[in-house]
Kinemage of the C-alpha trace (Angstrom):
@kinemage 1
@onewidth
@group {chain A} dominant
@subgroup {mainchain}
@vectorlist {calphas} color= white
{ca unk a 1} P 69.590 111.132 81.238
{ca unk a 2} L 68.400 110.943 77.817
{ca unk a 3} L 70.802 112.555 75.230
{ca unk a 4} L 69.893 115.313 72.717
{ca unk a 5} L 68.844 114.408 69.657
{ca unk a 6} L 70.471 117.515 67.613
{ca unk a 7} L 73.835 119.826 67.946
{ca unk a 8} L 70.922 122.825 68.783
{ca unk a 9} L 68.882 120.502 70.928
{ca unk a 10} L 72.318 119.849 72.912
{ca unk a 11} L 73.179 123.192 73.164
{ca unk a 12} L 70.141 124.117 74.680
{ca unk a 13} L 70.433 121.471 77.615
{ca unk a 14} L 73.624 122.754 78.103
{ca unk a 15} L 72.787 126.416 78.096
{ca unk a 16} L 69.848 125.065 81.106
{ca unk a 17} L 72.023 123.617 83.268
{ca unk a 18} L 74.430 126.255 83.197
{ca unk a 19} L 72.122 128.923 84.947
{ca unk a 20} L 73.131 129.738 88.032
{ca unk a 21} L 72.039 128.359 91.734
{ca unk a 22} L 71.645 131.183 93.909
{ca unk a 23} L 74.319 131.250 97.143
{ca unk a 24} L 74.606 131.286 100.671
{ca unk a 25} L 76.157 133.917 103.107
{ca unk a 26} L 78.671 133.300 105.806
{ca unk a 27} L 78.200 134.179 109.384
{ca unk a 28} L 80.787 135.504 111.959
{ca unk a 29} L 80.954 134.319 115.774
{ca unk a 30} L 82.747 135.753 118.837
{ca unk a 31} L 85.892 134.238 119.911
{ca unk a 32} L 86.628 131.222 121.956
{ca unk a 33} L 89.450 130.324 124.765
{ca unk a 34} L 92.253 127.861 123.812
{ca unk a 35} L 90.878 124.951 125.936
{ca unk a 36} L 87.732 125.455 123.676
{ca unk a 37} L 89.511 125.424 120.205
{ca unk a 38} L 91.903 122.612 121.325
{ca unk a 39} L 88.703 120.220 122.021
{ca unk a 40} L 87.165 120.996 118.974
{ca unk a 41} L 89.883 120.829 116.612
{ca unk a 42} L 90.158 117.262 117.574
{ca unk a 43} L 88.152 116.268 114.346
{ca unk a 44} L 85.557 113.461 113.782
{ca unk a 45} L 86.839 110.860 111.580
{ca unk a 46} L 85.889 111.430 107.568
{ca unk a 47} L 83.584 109.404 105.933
{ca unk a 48} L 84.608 109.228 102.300
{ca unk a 49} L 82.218 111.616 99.952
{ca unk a 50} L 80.391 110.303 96.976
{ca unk a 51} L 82.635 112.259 94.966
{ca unk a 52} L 80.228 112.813 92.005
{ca unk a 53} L 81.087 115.578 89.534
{ca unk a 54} L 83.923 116.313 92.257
{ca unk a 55} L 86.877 114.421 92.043
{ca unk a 56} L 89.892 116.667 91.514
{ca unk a 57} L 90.150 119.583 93.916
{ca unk a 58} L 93.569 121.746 93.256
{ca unk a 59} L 95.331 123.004 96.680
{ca unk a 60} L 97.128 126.616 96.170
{ca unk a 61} L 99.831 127.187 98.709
{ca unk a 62} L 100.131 131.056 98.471
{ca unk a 63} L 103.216 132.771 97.745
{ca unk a 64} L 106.500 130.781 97.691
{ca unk a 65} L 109.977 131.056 97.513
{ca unk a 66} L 111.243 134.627 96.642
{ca unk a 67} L 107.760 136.223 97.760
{ca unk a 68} L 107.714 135.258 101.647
{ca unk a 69} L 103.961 136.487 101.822
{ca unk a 70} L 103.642 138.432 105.686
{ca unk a 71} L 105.953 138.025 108.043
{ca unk a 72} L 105.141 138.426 112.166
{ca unk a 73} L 106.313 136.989 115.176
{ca unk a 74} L 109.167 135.050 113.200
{ca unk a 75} L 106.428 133.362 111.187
{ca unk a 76} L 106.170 133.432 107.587
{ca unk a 77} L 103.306 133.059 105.592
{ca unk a 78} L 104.635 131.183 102.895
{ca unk a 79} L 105.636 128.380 105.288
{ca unk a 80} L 102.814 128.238 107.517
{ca unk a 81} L 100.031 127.722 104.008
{ca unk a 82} L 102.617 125.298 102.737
{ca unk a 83} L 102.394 123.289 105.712
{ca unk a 84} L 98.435 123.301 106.136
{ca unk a 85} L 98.082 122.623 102.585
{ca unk a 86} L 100.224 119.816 102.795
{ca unk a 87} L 97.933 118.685 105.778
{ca unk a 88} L 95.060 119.346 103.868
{ca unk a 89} L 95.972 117.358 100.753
{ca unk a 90} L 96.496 114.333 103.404
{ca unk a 91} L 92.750 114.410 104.702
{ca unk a 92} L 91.439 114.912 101.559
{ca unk a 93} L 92.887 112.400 99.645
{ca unk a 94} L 92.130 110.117 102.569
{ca unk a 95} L 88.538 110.745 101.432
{ca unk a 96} L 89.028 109.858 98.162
{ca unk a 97} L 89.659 112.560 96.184
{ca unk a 98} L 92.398 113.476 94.075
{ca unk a 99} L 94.738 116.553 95.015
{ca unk a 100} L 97.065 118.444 93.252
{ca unk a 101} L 99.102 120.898 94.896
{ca unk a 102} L 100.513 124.371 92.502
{ca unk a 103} L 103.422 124.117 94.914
{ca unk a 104} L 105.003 121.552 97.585
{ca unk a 105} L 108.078 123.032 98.057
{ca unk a 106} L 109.480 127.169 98.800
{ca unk a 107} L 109.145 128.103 95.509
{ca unk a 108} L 107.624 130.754 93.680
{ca unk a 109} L 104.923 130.179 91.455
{ca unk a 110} L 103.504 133.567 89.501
{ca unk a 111} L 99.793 134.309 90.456
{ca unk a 112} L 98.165 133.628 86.800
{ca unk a 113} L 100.110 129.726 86.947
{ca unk a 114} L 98.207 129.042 89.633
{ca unk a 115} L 95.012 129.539 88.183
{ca unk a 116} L 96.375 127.569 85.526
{ca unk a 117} L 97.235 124.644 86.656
{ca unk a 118} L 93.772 123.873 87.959
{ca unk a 119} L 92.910 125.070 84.017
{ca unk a 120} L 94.909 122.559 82.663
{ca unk a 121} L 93.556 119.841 84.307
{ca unk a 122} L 89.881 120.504 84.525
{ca unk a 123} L 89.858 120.530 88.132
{ca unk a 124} L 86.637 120.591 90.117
{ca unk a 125} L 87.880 122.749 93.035
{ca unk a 126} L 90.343 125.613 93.629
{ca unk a 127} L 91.213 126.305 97.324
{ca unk a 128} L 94.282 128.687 97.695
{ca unk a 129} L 95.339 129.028 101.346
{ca unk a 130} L 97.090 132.262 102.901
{ca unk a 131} L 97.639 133.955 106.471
{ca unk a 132} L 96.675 137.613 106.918
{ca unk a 133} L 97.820 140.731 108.566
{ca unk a 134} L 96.816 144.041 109.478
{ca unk a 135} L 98.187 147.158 111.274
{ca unk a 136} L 95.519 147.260 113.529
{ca unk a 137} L 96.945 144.164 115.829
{ca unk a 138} L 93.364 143.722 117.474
{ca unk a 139} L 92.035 142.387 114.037
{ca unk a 140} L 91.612 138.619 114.023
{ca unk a 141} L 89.819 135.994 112.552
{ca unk a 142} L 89.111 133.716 109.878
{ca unk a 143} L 87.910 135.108 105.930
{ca unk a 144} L 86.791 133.302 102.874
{ca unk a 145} L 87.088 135.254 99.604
{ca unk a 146} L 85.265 134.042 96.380
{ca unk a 147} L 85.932 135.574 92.414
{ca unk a 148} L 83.823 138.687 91.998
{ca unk a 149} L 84.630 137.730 88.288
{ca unk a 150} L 86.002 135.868 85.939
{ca unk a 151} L 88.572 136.527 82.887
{ca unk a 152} L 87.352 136.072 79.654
{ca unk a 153} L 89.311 133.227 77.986
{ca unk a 154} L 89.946 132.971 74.608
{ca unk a 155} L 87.749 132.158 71.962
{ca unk a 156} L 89.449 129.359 70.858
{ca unk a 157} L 88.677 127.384 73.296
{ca unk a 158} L 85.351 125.885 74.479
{ca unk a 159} L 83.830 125.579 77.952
{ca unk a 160} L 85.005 122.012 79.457
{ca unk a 161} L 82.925 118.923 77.740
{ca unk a 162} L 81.711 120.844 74.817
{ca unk a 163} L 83.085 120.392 71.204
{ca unk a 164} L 82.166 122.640 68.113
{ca unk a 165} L 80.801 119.780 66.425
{ca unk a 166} L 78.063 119.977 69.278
{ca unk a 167} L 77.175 123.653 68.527
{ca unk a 168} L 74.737 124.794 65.617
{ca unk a 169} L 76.659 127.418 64.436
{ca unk a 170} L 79.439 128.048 66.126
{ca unk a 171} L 80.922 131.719 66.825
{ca unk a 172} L 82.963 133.500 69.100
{ca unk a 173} L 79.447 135.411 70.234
{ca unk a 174} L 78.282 131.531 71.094
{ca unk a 175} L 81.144 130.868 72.727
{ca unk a 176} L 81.570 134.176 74.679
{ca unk a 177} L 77.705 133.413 75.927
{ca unk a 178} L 78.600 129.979 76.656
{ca unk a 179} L 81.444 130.579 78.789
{ca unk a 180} L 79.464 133.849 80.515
{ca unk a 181} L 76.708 131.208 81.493
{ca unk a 182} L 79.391 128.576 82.886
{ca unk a 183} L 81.643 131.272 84.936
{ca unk a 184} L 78.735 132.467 86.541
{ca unk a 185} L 76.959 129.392 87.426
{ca unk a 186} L 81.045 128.845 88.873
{ca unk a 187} L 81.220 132.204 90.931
{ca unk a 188} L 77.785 131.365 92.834
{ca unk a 189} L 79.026 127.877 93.555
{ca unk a 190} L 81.982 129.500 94.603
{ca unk a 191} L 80.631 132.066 96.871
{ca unk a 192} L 78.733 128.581 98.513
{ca unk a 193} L 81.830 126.589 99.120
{ca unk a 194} L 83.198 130.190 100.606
{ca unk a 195} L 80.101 129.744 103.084
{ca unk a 196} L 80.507 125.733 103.832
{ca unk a 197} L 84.181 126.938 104.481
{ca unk a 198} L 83.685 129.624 106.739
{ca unk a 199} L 81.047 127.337 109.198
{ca unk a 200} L 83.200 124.758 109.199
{ca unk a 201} L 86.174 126.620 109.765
{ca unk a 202} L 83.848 128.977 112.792
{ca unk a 203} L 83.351 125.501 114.685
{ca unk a 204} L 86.053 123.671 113.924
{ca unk a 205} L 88.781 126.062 115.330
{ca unk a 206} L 86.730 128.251 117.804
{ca unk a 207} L 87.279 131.101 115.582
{ca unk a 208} L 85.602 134.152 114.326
{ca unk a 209} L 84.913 133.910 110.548
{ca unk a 210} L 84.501 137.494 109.628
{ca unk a 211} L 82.431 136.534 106.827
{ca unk a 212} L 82.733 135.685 103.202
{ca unk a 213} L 83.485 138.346 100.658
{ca unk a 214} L 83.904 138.864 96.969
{ca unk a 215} L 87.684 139.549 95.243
{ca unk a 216} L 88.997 140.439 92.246
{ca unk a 217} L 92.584 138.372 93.416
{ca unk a 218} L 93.731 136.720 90.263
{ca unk a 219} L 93.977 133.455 91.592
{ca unk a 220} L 90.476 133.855 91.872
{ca unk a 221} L 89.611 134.931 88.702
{ca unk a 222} L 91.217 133.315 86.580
{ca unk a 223} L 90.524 130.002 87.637
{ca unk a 224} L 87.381 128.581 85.667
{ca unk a 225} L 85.759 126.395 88.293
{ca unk a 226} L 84.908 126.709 92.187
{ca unk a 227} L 87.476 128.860 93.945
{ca unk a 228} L 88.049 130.356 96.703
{ca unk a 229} L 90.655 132.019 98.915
{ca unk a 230} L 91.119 131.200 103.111
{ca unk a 231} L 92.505 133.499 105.039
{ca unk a 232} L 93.302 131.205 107.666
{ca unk a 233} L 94.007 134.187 110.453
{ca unk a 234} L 95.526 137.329 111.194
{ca unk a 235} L 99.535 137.130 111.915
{ca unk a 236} L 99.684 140.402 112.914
{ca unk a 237} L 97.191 139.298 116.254
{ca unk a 238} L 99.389 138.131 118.735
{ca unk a 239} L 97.341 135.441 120.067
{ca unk a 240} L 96.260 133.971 116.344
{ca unk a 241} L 99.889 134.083 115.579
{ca unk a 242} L 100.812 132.044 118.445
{ca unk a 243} L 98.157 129.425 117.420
{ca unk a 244} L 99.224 129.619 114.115
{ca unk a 245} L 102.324 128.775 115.008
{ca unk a 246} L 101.617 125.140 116.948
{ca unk a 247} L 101.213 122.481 114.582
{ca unk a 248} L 98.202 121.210 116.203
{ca unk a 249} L 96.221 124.471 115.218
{ca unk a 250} L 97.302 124.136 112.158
{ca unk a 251} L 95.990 120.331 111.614
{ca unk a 252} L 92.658 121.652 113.382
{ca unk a 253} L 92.410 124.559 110.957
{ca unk a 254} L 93.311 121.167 107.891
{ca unk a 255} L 90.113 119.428 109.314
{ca unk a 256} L 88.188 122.462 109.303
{ca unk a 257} L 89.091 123.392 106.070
{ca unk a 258} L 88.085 119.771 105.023
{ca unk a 259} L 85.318 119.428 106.578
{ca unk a 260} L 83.659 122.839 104.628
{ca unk a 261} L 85.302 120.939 101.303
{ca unk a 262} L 83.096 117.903 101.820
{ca unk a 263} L 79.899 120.003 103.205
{ca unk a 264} L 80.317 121.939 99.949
{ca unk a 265} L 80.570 118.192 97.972
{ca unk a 266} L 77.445 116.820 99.978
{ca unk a 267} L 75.116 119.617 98.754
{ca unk a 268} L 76.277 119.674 95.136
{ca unk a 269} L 75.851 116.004 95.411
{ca unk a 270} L 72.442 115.959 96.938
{ca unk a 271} L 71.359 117.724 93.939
{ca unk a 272} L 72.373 114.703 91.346
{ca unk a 273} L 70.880 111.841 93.327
């Protein structure tokens, strides 16, 4: 790609490529019997991704030591994300990638840290992982949340990869537009990894993904690339929480979840070649 020839000229390219690629909506399915879900969660092996502009993807175990998350069944939430995440960290970075986890041990992280550690390190991907629960013990299922919207950050800082001595005339209304432009192009690429998720996740486990669906959480919105939430299933359903609680569901639901991550990568990548 041929660079800019001016600060304006640059800014301009940049303010192009940051508008936003329209997204992709989930789909639900009916249930499935165990035999079913056990013979599909026995994953095809992964063919490292071209990683691209993806290479750091930031795994959010949710809740943590003195915050137990939802407790059913004698399972706790906090344990059971900790462990798939772990899991999930292991296939992905047998892909390739890089993986950083906000937590790998019971400990309690506040919601805006997590956020911020993906911040910190420019991460390409936020995936925060969590169990649900509802009174109504019939609900059950798989859901994908992705940031409604974003928090404005301060306007000292500039969106990742720019500099003020790229901008014209730099101001905090500049900056406010240019970080507008790049958290939105983020949300819709969010809401499409939410989608690559959810399929994968449908066939994968033999589950029904009750859709994908925008959130205000603030592990959502704070983060400042692609994020989303997984709701891997409802503890509060007798039969999820007893597949929740074999370790083999739990690696199927792992695969699942990575094989949505590198569906997700594939697209964005198709678009670069």
């Amino acid at each position: 790609m041929t660079q800019a020839s001016s600060p304006e000229a640059r800014l301009f390219v940049f303010l192009g490529a940051a508008v936003a690629l329209s997204g992709v909506w989930g789909c639900a399915s009916s249930p499935t019997t165990d035999e079913v879900m056990r013979r599909r969660s026995a994953a095809t092996a992964q063919v490292p991704p071209r990683t691209g502009e993806i290479r750091t993807i930031v795994i959010d175990a949710g809740h943590g030591g003195k915050d137990p998350g939802t407790s059913h069944f004698g399972l706790k939430e906090k344990a059971l994300v900790l462990d798939m995440a772990r899991r999930l960290r292991t296939l992905l970075e047998g892909t390739g990638l890089t993986v950083v986890m906000t937590r790998e041990t019971d400990v309690f992280i506040p919601l805006s840290g997590r956020a911020a550690v993906a911040n910190r390190l420019n991460a390409d991907l936020f995936v925060s992982i969590h169990v649900n629960a509802n009174p109504h013990r019939s609900i059950s299922g798989i859901e994908v949340y992705y940031p409604r919207q974003s928090t404005t950050v301060s306007s000292h800082h500039w969106p990742p990869g720019m500099t003020v001595s790229e901008i014209g005339t730099p101001s905090t209304t500049v900056n406010q537009v240019l970080w507008d432009l790049v958290l939105r192009k983020s949300r819709v690429r969010s809401r499409r990894l939410a989608s690559s998720m959810c399929n994968a996740m449908r066939n994968g486990l033999g589950a029904p993904c009750r859709g994908i669906k925008p959130a205000r959480f603030v592990v959502l919105r704070e983060a400042r690339m692609p994020a989303v939430l997984v709701e891997v299933g409802y503890v509060t359903n007798r039969d999820e929480a007893t597949r929740l609680a074999s370790p083999d569901y739990r690696q199927a639901a792992a695969r699942a979840m990575t094989e949505g991550i590198l569906s997700y990568i594939n697209q964005v990548n198709a678009q670069h070649i």
